[in-house]
Kinemage of the C-alpha trace (Angstrom):
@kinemage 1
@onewidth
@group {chain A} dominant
@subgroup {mainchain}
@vectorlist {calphas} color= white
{ca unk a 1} P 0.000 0.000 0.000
{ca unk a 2} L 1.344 3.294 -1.101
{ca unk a 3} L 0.184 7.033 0.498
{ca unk a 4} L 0.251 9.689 -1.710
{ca unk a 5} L 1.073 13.012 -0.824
{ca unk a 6} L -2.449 14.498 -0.075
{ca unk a 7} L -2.655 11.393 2.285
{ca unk a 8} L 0.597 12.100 4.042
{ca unk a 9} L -0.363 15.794 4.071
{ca unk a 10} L -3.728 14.681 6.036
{ca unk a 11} L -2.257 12.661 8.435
{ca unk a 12} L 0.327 14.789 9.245
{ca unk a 13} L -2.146 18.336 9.751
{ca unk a 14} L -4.461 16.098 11.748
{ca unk a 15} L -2.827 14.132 14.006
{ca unk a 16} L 0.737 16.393 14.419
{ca unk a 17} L -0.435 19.092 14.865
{ca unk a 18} L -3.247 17.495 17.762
{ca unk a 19} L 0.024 16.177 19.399
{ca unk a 20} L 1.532 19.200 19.362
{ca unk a 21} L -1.550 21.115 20.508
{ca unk a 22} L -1.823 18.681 23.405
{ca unk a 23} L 1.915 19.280 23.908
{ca unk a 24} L 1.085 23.276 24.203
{ca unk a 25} L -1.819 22.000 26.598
{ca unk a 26} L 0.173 20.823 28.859
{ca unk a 27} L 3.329 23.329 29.023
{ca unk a 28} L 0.383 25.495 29.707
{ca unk a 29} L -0.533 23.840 32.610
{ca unk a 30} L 2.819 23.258 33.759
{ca unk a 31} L 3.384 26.823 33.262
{ca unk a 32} L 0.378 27.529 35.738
{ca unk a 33} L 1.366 25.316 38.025
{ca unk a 34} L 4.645 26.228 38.751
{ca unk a 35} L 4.233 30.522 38.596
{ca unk a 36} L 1.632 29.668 41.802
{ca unk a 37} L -1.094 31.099 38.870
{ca unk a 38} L -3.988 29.846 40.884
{ca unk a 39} L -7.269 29.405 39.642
{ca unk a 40} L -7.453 32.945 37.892
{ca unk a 41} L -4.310 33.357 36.768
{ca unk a 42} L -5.160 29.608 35.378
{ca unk a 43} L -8.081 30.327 33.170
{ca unk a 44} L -6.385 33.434 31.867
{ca unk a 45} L -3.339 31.156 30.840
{ca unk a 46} L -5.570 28.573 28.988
{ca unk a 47} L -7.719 31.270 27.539
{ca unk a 48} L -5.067 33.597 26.402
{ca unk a 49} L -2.226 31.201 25.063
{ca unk a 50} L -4.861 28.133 24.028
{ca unk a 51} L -7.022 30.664 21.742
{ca unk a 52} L -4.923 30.095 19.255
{ca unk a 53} L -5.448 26.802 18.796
{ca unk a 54} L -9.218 27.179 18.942
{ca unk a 55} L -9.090 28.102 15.055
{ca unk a 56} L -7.357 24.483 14.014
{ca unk a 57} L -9.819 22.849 16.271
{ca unk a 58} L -12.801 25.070 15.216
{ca unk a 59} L -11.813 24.423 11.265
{ca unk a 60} L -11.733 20.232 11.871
{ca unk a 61} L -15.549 20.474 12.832
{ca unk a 62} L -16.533 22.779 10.620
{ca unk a 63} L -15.849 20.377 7.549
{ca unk a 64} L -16.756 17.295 9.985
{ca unk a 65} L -20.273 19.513 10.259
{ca unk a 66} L -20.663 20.463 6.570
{ca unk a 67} L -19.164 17.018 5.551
{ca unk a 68} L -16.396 18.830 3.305
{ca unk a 69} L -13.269 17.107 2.182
């Protein structure tokens, strides 16, 4: 079985780039954890440095929704 490019390409955009958004996840809440953030400081952490992310996430069930390929 060979993957073509576009198949590579898929893989790669969906599941490296959820490992590395996990990754952020958690240097996030390491972050938090050791600055003393508490729970404030917390939710300002995941809100602030996780929007970013929102947009990949936010894109994947947008075409899941509309059933786009």
């Amino acid at each position: 079985m060979q993957i073509s490019e576009e198949q590579l390409t898929e893989i790669g955009m969906t599941w490296g780039v959820s490992a590395l958004i996990l990754y952020m996840l958690f240097i996030i809440w390491n972050l938090a954890r050791k600055s003393n953030a508490g729970r404030f400081g917390t939710f300002v952490l995941f809100f602030v440095l996780a929007f970013g992310m929102l947009g990949f996430i936010a894109k994947n069930i947008i075409k899941w929704f509309f059933d786009m390929e």
